[in-house]
C-alpha positions in Angstrom: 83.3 120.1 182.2 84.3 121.7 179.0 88.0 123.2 178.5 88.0 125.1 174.8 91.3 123.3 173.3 90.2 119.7 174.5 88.8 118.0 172.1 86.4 116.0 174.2 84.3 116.9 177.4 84.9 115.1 180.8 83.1 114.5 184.3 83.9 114.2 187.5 83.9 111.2 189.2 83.4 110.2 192.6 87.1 111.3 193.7 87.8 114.1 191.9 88.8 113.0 189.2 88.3 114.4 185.5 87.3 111.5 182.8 87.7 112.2 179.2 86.0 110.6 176.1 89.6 109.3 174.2 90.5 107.5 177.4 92.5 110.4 179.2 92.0 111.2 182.6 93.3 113.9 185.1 94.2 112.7 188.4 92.9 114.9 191.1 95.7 115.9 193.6 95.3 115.7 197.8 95.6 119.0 199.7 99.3 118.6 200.7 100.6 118.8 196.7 99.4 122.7 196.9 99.7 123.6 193.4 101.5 120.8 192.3 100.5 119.6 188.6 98.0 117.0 188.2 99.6 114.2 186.0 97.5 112.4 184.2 98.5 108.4 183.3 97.8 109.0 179.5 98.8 111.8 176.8 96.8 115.0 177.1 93.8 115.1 174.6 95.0 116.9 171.6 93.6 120.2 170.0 90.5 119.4 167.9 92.4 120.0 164.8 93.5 117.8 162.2 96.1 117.9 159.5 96.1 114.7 158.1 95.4 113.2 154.3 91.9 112.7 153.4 90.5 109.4 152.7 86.8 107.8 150.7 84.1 107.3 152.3 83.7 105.0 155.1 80.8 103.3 156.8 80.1 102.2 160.1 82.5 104.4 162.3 82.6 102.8 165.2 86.3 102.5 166.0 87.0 106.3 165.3 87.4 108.7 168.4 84.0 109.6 169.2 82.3 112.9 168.5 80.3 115.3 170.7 78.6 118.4 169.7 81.5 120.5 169.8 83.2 118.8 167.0 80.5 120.6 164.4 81.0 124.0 165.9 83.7 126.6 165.7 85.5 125.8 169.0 86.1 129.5 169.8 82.5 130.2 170.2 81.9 127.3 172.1 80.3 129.0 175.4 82.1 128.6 179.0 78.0 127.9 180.3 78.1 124.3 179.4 76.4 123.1 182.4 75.1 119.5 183.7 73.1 118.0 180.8 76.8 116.5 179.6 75.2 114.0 182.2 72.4 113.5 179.6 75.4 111.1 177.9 75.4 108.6 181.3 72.5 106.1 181.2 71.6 105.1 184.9 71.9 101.5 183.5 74.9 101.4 182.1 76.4 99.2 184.2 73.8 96.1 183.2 75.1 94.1 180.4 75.0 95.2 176.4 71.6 92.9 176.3 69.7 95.2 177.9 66.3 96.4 176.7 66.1 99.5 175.0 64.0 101.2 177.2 66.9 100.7 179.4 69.3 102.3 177.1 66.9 105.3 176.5 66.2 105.7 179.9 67.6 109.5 180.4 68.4 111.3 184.0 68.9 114.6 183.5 70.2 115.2 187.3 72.2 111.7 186.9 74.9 111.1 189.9 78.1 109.9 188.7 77.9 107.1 191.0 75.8 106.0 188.3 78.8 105.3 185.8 79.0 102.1 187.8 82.5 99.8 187.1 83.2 101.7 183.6 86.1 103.9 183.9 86.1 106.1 180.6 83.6 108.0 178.2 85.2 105.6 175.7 83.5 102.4 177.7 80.2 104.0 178.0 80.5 105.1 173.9 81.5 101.4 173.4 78.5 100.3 175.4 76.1 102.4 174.1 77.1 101.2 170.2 76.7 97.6 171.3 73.4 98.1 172.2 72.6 100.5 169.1 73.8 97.8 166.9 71.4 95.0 168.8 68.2 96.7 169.4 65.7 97.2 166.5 64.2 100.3 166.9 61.5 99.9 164.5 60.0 96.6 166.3 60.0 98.4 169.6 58.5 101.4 168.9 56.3 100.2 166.5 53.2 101.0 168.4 54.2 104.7 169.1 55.8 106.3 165.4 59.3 108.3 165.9 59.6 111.4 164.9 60.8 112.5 161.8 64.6 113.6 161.5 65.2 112.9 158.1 66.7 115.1 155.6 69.6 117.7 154.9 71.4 120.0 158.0 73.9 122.3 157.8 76.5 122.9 160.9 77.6 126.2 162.5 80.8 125.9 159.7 78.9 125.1 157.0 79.5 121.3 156.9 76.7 119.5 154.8 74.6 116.5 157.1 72.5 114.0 155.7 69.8 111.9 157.5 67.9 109.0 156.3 65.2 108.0 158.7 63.9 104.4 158.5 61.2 103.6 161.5 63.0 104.9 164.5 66.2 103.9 162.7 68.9 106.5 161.2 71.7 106.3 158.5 74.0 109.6 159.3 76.5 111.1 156.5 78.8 113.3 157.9 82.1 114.8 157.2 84.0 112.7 160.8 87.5 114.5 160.1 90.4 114.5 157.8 91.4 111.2 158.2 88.2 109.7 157.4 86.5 112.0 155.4 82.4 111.2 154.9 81.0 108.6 156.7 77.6 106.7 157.4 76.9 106.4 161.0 74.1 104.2 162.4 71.5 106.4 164.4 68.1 105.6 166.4 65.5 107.9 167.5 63.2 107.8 170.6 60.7 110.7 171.2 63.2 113.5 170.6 66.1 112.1 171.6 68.9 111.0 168.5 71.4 109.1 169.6 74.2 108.9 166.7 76.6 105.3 167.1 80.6 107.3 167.7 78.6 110.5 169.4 78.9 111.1 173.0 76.7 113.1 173.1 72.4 113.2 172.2 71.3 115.4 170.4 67.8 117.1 170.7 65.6 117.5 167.9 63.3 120.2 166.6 61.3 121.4 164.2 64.3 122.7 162.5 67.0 121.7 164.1 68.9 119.0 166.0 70.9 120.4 168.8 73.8 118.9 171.0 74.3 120.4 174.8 77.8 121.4 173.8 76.5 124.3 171.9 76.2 122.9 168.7 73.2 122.5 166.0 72.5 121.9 163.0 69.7 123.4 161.3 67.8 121.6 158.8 67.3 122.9 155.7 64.1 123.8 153.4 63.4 123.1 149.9 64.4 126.0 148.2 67.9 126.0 150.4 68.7 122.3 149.0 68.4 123.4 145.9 70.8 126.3 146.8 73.6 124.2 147.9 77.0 124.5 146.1 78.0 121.4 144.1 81.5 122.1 145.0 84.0 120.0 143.1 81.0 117.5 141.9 79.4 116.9 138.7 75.2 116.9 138.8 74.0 113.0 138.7 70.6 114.2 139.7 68.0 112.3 137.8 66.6 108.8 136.8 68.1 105.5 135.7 66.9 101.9 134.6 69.9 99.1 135.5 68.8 96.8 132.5 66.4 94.6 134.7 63.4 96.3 135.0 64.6 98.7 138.0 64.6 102.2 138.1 65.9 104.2 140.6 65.6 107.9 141.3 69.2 109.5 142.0 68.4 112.9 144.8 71.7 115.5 144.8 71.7 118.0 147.2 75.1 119.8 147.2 77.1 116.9 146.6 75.5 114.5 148.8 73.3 111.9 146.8 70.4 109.3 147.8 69.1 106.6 145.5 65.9 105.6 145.9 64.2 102.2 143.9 60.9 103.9 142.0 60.0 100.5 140.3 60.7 96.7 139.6 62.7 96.0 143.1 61.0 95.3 146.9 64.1 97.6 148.2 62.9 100.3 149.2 65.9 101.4 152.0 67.7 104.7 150.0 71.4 104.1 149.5 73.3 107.4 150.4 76.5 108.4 149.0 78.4 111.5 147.5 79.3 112.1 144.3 83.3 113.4 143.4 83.9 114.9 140.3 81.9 112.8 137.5 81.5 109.7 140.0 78.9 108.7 142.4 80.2 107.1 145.4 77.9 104.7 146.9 78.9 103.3 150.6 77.6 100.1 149.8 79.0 99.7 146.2 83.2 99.1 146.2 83.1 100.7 142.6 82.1 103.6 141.6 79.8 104.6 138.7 81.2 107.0 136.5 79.5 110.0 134.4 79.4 108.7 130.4 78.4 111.7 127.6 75.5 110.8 127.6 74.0 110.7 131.4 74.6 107.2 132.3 76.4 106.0 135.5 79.1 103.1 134.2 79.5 100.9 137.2 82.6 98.6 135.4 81.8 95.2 135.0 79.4 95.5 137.7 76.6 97.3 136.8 75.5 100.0 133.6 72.5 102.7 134.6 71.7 104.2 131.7 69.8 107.9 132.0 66.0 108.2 131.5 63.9 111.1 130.7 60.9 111.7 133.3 58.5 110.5 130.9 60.5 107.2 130.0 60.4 106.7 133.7 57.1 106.9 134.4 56.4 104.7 131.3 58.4 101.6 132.9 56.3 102.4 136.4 53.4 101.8 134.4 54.7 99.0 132.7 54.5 100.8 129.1 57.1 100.4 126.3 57.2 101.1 122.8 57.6 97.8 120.7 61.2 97.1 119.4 60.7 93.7 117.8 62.0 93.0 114.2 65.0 92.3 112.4 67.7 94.9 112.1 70.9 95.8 110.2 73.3 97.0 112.5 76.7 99.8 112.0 78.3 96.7 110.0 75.7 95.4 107.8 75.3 92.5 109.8 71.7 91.3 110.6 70.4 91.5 114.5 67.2 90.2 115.7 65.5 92.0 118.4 62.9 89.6 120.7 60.3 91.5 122.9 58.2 89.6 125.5 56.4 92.9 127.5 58.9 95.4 127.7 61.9 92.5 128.4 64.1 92.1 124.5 66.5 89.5 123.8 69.1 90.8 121.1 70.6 88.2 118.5 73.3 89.4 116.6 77.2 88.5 115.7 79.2 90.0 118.0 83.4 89.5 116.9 85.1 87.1 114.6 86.5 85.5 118.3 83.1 85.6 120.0 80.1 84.9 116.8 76.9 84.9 117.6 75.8 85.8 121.0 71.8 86.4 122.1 71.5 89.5 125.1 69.1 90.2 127.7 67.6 93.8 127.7 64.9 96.1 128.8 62.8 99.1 127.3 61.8 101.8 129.2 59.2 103.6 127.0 61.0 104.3 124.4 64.8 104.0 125.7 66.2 100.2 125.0 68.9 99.2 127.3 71.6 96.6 126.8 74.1 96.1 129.6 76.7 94.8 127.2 76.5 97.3 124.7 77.6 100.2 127.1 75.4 103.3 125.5 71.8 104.5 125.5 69.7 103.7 122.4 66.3 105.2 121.5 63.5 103.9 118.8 63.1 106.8 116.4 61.6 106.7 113.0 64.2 107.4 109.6 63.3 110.7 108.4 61.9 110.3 104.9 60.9 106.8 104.9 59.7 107.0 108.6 61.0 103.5 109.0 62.1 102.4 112.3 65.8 102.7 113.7 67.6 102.1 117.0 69.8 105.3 117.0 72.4 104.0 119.3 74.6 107.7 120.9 78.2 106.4 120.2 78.0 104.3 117.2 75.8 103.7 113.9 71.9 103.2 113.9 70.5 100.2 113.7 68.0 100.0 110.8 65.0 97.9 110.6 64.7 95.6 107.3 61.4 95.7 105.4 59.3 92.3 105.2 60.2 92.1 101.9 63.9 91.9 102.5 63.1 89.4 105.5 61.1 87.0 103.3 64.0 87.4 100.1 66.4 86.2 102.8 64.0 83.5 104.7 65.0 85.0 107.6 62.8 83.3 110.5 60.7 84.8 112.2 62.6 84.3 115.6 65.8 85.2 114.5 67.6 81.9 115.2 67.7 78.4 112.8 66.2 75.4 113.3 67.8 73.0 114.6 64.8 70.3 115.9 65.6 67.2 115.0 67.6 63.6 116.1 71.2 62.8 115.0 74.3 60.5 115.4 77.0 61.8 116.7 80.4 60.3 115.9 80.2 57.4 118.2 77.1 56.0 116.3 75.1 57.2 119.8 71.6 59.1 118.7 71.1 62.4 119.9 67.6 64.2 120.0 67.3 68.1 119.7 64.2 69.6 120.6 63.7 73.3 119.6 60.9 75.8 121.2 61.6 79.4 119.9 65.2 80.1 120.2 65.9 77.3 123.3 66.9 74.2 123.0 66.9 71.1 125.2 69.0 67.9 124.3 68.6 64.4 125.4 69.7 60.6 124.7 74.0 60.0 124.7 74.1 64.3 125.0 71.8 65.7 127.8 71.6 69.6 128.5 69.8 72.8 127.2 71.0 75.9 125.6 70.1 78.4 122.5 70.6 79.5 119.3 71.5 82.8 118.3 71.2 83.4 114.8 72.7 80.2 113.0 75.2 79.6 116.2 73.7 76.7 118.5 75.3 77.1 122.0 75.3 74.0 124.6 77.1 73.9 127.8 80.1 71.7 127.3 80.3 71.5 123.4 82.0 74.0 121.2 79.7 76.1 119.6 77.8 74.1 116.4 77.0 75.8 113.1 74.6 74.2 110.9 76.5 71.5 107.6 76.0 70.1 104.4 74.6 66.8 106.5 74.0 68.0 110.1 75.9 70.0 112.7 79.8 71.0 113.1 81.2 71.0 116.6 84.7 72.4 115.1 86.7 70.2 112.7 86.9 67.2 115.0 83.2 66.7 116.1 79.7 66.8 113.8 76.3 65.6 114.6 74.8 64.2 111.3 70.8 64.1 111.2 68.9 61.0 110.4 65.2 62.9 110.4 
């Protein structure tokens, strides 16, 4: 049964009696109350409007009121035909236990008695039920031999509400606008044949070709290429594009109205899309607490979390096919101080002086053709060549170029070729004990009364547990109370 200002549709049980989805139900009364009023034992299900504040996105909405098709429809058009296939919603198992199998759960009777709600009393049980087992059964494993149809993509409802479906195997990730109090969601989905069952729905929906459709009267028609790229970006900023993350992953960043979908292109086995929405400048991602915010020049800043920096097309498929410009050399950065750039394939290690309260640190970075990334440093960079002298600089977008020193400079200054100092050799600390330093590049391992490894960035050596030592006179200074003195 459907009544136009109740939110949720009911049946009729066994007696009479009318059983709604929030828990409500209207008693039926015996033949001697004439037209007495029915009084039901809980409040009367309220209009399906809603006036409160609007909230971020949540995921997972399974203790929300749940849905049926009516609730993406204009409820004034919703036609007084709605006939028996509201039975579609009662499995003629569900009163087995939540371990059933999932043919079981999929198991559909369109002509379904209600004697076959068994022992569950409300809609509400048989929506709890029903997400129990979604959350249990792997779709994917069971239907492995016999492929699911595809739902996935971008639907738009009878009012013009934006739907998003991600289709793993049979398995579905659903962002929706719920209501005002939630705002968007992602909903856990499965799909059998053409059935889509949506975890808070009470409902199945049917799909199509081009739609999926609900037996309220509701559907939501997918939409083609040319319409996603037609859809308003109302209140959102474009993020569209790709991105490198500093270690070797790039992921492709999809934007249809303001709905967004990152996908992994290269350098990670995840290959799930994470779906989110973007507000403003910022992508919300439902897995990611913080969001990444738009910077001048493309990038997504994800705080202290993450950094994406923007990529052309062509610098993204150059780190696909592992290709990258070469970036190594010695460098004078916006302050005249020396930095030393170390490239391995397209991974760098940057040695430079960072602050009077930090010195010299060494950071991890990528290249992605010819875009070098450095989580720490917060901006995009590019390799370029000096116009004139077509020497090679790192033109950094917020701050000075880096410009690369000649070899005759490097060889006037002994600079070595790695960057760092040598510090190989065996001491005595300042409890006569010896202490051997072995040096391989830039990393260092220590052994005899000191045992540990570490680096050296520039002239800084940096072990775990010591202050940082800068090369003396006779050996190395740990600060003013500690100094390693060499013997050879």
């Amino acid at each position: 049964m459907y009544v136009k200002d109740v939110q949720m549709p009911g049946i009729m049980s066994l007696s009479g009696d009318i059983l709604f989805g929030n828990g409500t139900d209207w008693k039926k009364t015996s033949s001697g109350d004439g037209h007495k009023a029915a009084k039901s034992n809980t409040n009367e299900t309220a209009p399906a409007n809603d006036t409160s504040s609007k909230s971020e996105p949540q995921e997972n909405p399974g203790n929300m009121n749940p849905l049926d098709g009516s609730d993406f429809m204009n409820v004034s058009n919703v036609s007084s035909s709605v006939n028996s296939s509201l039975n579609l919603t009662i499995n003629s198992s569900l009163n087995s236990s939540t371990n059933s199998s999932a043919d079981d759960w999929w198991s559909i009777n369109s002509s379904a008695d209600v004697a076959a709600i068994g022992a569950a009393e409300t809609l509400t049980q048989l929506h709890s039920n029903q997400v129990d087992i979604l959350q249990s059964v792997d779709q994917d494993a069971l239907h492995a031999a016999q492929p699911c149809p595809n739902a996935g993509g971008h639907y738009v409802t009878s009012i013009g509400k934006l739907i998003t479906v991600e289709q793993t195997g049979c398995n579905l990730a659903v962002q929706l606008w719920w209501d005002n109090t939630h705002g968007e969601v992602l909903a856990k989905g499965a799909i059998k044949d053409k059935q889509v069952r949506i975890e808070g729905f009470l409902e199945l929906g049917f799909i199509t070709d081009q739609s999926i459709a609900f037996p309220a009267g509701a559907s939501w028609r997918k939409l083609t290429g040319s319409e996603m790229l037609e859809v308003k970006k109302d209140g959102c900023g474009d993020v569209d594009g790709y991105y490198g993350d500093g270690e070797g992953s790039v992921m492709e960043v999809s934007q249809t109205g303001c709905h967004a979908a990152v996908k992994v292109v290269t350098g990670s086995s995840e290959a799930k899309p994470k779906l989110g929405r973007v507000v403003e400048n910022e992508l919300h991602l439902f897995d990611h607490s913080t969001p990444g915010a738009r910077t001048s020049d493309g990038s997504l800043d994800f705080g202290a979390s993450a950094f994406w920096t923007k990529l052309s097309e062509q610098q993204a498929t150059d780190a696909a096919d592992d290709h990258c410009n070469s970036a190594a050399g010695h460098y004078r950065d916006g302050r005249g101080n020396i930095a030393t750039v170390g490239q391995e394939g397209c991974n760098i290690t940057v040695q430079m002086f960072w602050d009077d309260a930090t010195g010299n640190v060494t950071l991890a970075g990528q290249l992605y053709g010819d875009s070098l990334y450095v989580k720490e440093f917060r901006a995009q960079a590019l390799l370029k060549e000096e116009t004139g002298s077509g020497a090679q600089l790192i033109d950094f977008a917020d701050s000075a170029a880096w410009h690369k020193m000649s070899d005759q400079e490097v060889l006037l200054l002994k600079l070595p070729e790695a960057g760092c100092e040598n510090y190989d050799g065996l001491y005595v600390d300042n409890k006569g004990k010896q202490v051997q330093v072995a040096q391989t590049g830039c990393h260092l391992k220590v052994s005899g009364n000191v045992v540990g490894e570490g680096h050296v960035s520039r002239g800084t050596m940096h072990l775990s547990g010591l202050d940082d030592g800068e090369k003396s006179e006779f050996g190395i200074s740990f600060g003013a109370n500690k100094h390693w003195t060499m013997l050879r």
